[in-house]
DSSP file (Angstrom, degrees, kcal/mol; ACC not computed):
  #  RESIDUE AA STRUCTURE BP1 BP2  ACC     N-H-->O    O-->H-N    N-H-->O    O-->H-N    TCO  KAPPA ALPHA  PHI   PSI    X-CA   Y-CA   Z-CA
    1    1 A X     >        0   0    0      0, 0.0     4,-1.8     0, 0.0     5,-0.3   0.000 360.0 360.0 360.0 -58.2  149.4 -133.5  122.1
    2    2 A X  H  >  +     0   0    0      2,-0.2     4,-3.6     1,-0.2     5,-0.1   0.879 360.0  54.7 -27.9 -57.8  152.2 -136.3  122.1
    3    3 A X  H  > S+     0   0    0      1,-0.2     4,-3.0     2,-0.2    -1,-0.2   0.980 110.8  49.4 -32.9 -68.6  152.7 -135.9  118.0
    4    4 A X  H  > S+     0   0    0      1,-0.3     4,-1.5     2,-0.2    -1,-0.2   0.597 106.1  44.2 -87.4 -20.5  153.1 -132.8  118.6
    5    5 A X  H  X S+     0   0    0     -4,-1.8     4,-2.3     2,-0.2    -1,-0.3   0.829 121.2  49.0 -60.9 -48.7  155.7 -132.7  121.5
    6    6 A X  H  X S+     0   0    0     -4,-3.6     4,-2.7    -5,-0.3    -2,-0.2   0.996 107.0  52.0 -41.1 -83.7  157.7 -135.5  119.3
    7    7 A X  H  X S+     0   0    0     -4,-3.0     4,-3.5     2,-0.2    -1,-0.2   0.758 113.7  42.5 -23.0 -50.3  157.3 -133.6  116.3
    8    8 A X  H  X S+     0   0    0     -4,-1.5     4,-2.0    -5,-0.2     5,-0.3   0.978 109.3  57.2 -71.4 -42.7  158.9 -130.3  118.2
    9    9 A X  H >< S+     0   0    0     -4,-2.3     3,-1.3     2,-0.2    -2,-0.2   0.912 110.1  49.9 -50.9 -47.3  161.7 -132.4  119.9
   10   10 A X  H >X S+     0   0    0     -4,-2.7     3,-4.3     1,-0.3     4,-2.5   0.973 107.2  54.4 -34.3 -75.1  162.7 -133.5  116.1
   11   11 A X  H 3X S+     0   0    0     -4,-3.5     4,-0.7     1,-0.4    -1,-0.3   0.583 104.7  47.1 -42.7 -24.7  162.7 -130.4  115.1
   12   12 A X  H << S+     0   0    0     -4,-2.0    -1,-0.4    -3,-1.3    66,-0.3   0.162 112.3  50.2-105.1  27.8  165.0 -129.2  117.6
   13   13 A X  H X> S+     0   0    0     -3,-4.3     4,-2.3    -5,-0.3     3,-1.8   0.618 107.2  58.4 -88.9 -55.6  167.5 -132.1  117.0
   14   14 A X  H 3X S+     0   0    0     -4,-2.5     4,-1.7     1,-0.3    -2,-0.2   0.837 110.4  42.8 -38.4 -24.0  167.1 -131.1  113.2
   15   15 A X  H 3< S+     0   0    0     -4,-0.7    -1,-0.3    -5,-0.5    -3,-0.1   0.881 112.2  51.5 -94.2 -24.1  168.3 -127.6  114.1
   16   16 A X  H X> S+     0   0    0     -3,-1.8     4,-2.1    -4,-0.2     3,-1.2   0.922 116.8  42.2 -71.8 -65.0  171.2 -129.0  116.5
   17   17 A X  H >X S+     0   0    0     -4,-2.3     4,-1.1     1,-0.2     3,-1.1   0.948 113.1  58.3 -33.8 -69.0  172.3 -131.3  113.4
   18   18 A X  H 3X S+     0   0    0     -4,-1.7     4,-1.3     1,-0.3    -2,-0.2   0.577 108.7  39.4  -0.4 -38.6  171.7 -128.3  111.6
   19   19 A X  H <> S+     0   0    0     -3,-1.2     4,-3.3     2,-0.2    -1,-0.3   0.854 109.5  56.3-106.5 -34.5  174.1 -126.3  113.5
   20   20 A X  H <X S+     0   0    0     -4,-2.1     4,-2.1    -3,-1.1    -2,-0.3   0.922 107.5  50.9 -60.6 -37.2  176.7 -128.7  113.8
   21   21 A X  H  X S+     0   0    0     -4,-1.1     4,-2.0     2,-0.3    -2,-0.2   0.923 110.6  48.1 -88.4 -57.6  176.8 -129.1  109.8
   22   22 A X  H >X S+     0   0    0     -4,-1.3     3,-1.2     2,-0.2     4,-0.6   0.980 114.1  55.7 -54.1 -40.8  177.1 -125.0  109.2
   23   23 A X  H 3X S+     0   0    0     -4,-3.3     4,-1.6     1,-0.3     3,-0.4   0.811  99.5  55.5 -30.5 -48.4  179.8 -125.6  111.9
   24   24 A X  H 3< S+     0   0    0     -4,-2.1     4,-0.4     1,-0.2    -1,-0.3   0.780 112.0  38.4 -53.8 -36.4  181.4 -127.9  110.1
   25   25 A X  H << S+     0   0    0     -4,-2.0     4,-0.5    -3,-1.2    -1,-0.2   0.221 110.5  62.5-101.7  10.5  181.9 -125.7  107.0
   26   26 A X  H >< S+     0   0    0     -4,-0.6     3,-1.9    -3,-0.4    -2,-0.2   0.924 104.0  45.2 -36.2 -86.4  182.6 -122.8  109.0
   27   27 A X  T 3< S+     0   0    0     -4,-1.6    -2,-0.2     1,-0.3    34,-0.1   0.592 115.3  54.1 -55.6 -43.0  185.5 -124.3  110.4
   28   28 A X  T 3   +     0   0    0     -4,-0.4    -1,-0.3    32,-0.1    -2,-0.2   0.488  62.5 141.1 -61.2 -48.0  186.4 -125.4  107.1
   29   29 A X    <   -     0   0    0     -3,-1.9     2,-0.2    -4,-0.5    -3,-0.1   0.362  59.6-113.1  -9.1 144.7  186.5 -122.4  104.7
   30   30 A X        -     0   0    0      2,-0.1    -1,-0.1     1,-0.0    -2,-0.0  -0.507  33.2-170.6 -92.4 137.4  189.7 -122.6  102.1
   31   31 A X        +     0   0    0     -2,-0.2     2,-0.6    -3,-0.1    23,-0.1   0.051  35.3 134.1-141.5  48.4  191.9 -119.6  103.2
   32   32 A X        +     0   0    0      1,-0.1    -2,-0.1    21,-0.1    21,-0.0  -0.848  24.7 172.7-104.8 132.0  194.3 -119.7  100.4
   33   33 A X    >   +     0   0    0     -2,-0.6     3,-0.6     2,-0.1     4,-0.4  -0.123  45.5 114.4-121.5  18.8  194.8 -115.7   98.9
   34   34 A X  T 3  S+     0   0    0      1,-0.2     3,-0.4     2,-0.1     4,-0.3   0.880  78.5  45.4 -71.2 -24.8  197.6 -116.6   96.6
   35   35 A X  T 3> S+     0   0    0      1,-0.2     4,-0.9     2,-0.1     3,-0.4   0.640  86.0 108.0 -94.3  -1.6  195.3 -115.7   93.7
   36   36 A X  H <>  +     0   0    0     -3,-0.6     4,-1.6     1,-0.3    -1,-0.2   0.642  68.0  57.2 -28.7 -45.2  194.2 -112.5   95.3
   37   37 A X  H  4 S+     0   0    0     -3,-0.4    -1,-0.3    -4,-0.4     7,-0.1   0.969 113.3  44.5 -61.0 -56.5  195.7 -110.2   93.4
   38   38 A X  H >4 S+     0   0    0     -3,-0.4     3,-1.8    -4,-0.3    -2,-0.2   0.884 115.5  48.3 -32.7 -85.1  193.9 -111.8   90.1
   39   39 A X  H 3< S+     0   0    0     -4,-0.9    -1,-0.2     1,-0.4     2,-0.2   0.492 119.7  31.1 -17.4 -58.7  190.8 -112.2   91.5
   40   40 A X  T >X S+     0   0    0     -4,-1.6     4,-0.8     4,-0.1     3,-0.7  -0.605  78.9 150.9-122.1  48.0  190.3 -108.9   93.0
   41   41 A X  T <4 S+     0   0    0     -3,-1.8     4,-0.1     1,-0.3    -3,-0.1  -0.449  73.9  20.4-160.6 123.5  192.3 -106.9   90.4
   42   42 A X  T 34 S+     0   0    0     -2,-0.2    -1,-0.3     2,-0.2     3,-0.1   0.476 124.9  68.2  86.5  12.7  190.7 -103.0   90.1
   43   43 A X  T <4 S-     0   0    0      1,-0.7     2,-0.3    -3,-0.7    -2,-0.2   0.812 107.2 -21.7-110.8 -50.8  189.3 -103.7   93.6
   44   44 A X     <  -     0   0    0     -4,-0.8    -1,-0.7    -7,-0.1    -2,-0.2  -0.923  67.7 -91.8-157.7 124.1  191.4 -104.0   96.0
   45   45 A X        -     0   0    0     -2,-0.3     5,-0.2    -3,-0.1    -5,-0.1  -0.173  35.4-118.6 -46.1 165.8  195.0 -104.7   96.6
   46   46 A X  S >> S+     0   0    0      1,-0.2     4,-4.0     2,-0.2     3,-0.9   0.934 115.0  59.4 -84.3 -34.6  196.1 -108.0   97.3
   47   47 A X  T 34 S+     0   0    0      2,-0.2     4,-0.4     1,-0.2    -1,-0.2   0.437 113.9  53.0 -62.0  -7.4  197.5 -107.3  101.0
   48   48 A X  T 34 S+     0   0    0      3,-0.1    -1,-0.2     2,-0.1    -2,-0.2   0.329 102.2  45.3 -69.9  -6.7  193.7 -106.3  101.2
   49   49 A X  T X> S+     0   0    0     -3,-0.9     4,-1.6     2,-0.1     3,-0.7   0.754 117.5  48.7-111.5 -42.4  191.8 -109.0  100.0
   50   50 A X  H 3X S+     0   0    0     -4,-4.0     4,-2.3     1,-0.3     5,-0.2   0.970 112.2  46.5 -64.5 -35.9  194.3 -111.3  102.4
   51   51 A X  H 3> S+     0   0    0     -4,-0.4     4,-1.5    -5,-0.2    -1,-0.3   0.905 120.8  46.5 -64.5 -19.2  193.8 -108.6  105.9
   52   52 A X  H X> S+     0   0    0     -3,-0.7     3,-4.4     2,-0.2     4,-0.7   0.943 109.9  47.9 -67.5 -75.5  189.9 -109.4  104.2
   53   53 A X  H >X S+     0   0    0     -4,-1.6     4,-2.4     1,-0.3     3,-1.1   0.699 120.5  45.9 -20.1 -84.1  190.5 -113.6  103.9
   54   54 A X  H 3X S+     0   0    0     -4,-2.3     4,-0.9     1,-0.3    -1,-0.3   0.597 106.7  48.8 -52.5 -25.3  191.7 -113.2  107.5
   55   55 A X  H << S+     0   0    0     -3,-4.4     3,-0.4    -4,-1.5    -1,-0.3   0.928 114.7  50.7 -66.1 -43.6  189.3 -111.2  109.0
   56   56 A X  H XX S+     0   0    0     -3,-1.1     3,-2.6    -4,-0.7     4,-1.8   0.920 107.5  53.6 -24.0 -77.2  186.8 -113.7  107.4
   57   57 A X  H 3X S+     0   0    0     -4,-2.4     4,-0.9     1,-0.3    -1,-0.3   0.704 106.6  50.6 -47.3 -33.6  188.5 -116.5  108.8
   58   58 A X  H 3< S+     0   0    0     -4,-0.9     4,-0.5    -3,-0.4    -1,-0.3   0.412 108.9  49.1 -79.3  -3.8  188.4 -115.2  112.2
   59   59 A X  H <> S+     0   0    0     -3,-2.6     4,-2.4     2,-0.1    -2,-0.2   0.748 110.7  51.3-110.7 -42.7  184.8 -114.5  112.2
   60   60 A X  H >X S+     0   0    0     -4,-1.8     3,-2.0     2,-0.2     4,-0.8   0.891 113.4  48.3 -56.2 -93.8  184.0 -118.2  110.8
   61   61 A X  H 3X S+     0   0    0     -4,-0.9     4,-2.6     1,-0.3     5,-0.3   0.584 111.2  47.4  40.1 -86.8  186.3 -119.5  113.7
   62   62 A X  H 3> S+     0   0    0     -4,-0.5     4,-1.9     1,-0.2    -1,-0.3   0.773 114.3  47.0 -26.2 -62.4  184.4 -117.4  115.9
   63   63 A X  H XX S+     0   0    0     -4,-2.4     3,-3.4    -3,-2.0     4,-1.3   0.991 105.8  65.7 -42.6 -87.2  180.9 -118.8  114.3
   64   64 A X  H 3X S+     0   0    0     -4,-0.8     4,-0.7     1,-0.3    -2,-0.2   0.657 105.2  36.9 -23.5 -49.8  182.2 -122.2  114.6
   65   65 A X  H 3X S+     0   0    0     -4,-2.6     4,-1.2     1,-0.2    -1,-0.3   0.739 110.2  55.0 -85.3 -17.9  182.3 -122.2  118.0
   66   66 A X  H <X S+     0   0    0     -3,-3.4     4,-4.0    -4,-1.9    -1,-0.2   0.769 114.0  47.4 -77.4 -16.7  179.2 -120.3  118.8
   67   67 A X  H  X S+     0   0    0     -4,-1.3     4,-1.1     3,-0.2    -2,-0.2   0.615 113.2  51.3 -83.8  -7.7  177.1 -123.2  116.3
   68   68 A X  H  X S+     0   0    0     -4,-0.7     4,-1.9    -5,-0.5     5,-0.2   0.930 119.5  32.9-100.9 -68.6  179.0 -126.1  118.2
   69   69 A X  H >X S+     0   0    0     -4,-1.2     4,-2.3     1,-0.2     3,-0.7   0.877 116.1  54.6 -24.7 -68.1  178.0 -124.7  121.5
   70   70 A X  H 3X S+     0   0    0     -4,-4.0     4,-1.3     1,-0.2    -1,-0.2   0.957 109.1  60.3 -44.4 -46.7  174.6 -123.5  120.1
   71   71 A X  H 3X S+     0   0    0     -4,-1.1     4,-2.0     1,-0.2    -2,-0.2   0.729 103.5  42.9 -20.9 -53.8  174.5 -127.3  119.1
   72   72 A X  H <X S+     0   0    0     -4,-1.9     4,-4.4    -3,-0.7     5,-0.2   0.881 107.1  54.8 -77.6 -44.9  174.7 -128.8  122.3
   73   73 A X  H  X S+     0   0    0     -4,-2.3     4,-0.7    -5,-0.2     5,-0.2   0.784 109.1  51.9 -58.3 -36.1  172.4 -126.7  124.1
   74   74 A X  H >X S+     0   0    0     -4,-1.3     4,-3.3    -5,-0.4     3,-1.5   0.994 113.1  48.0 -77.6 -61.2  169.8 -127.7  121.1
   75   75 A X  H 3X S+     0   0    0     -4,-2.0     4,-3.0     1,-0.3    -2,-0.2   0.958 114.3  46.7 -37.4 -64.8  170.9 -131.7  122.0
   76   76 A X  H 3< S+     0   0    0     -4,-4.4    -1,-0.3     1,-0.2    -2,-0.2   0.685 111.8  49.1 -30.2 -25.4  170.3 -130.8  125.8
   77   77 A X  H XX S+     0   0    0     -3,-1.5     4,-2.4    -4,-0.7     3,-0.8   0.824 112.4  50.0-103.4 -50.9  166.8 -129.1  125.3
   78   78 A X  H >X S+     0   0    0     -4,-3.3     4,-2.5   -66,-0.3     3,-0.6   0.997 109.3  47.9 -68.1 -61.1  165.6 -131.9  123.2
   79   79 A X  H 3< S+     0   0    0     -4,-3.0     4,-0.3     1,-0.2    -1,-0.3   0.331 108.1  50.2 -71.0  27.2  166.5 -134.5  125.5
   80   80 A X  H <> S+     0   0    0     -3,-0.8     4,-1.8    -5,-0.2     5,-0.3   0.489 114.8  59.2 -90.6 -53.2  164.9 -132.8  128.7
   81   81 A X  H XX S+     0   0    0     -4,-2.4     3,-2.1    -3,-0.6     4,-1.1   0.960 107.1  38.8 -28.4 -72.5  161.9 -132.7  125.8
   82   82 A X  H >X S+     0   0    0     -4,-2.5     3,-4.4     1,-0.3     4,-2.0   0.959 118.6  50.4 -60.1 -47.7  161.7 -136.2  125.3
   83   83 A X  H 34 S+     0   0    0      1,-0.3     4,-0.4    -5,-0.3    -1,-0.3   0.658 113.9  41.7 -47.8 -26.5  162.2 -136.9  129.1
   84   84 A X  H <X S+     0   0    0     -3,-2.1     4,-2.5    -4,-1.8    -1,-0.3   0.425 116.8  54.8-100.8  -9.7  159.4 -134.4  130.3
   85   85 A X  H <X S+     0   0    0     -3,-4.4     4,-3.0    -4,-1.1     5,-0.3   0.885 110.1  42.7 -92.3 -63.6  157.2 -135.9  127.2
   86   86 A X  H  X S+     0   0    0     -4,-2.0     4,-2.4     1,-0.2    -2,-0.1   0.794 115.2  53.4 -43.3 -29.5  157.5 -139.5  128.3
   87   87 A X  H  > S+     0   0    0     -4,-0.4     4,-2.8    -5,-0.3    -1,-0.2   0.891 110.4  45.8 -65.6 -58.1  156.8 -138.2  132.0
   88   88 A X  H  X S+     0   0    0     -4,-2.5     4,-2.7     2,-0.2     5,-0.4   0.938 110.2  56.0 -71.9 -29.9  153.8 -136.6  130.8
   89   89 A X  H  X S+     0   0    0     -4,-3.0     4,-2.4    -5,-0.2    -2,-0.3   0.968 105.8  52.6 -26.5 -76.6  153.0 -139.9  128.9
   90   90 A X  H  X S+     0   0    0     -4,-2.4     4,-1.9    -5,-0.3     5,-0.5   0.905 105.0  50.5 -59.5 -57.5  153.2 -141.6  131.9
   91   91 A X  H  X S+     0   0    0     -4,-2.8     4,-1.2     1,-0.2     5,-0.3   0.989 110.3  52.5 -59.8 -39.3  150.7 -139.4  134.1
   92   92 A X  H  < S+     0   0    0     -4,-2.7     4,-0.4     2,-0.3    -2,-0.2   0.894 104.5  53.6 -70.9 -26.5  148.1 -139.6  131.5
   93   93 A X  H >X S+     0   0    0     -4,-2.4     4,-2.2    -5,-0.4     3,-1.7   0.999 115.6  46.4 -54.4 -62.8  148.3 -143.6  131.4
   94   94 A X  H 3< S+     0   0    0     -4,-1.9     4,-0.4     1,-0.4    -2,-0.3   0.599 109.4  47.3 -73.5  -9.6  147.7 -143.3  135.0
   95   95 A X  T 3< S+     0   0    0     -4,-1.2    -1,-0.4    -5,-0.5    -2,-0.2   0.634 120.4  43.5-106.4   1.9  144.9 -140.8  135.0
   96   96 A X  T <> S+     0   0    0     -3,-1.7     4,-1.0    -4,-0.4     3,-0.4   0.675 103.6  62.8-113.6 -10.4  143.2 -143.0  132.2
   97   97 A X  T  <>S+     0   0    0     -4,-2.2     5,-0.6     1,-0.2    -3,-0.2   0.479 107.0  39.7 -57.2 -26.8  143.9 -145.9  133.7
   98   98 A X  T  45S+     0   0    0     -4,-0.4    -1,-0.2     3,-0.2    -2,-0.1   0.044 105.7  65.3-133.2  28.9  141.7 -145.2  136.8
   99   99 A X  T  45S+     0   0    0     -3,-0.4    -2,-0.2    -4,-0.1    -3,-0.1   0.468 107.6  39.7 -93.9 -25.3  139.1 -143.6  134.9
  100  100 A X  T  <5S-     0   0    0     -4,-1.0    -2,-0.1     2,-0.1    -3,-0.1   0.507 131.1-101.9 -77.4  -0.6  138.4 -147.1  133.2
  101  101 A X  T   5S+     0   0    0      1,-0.4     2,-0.3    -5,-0.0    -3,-0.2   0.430  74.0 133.2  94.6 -13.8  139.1 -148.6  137.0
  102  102 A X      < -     0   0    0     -5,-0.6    -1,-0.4    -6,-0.2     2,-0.2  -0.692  65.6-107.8 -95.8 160.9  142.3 -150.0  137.2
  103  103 A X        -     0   0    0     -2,-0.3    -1,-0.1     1,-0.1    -5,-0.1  -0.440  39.7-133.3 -87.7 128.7  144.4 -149.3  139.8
  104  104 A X              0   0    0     -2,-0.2    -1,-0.1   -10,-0.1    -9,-0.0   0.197 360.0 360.0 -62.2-175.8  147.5 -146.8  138.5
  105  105 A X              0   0    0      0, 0.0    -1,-0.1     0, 0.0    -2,-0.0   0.346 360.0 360.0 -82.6 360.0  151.3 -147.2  139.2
């Protein structure tokens, strides 16, 4: 049962790293349209592929800050994990502890 409370508390740090790291490249995105016209040549205008680039950019932003937030909440959640796993740790010492006879905490 322990493993397996450990095991989920990883996991939700791995997804809280996890979220910080798409944050990171969120936040990051290259938001250069000077080549725009090239690129997107038969497509698009270029004053369309930059209102795109910005709309983009405003939705990554937007992202950023819901994965940095989602992020934290994932930290919080795991350590309230570990804290309610050691807790239950601790009652089961004591209930096995005065099923062999010794006196508990």
């Amino acid at each position: 049962m322990f493993g397996r409370v450990q095991a989920q508390s990883r996991a939700i740090r791995g997804a809280s790293n996890a979220m910080r790291e798409y944050a990171s490249r969120a936040a990051h995105l290259p938001i250069d349209t000077t080549g725009a016209e090239r690129a997107v040549s038969g497509f698009m205008s270029a004053a369309a592929a930059e209102h795109l680039a910005d709309d983009i950019r405003a939705d990554m932003d937007e992202l950023d800050v819901h994965l940095v937030d989602t992020a934290e909440v994932l930290d919080d959640l795991a350590a309230h994990w570990d804290h309610a796993d050691a807790a239950t740790a601790a009652d089961f010492e004591r209930i096995a502890a005065s099923l062999h006879g010794r006196p508990g905490d």
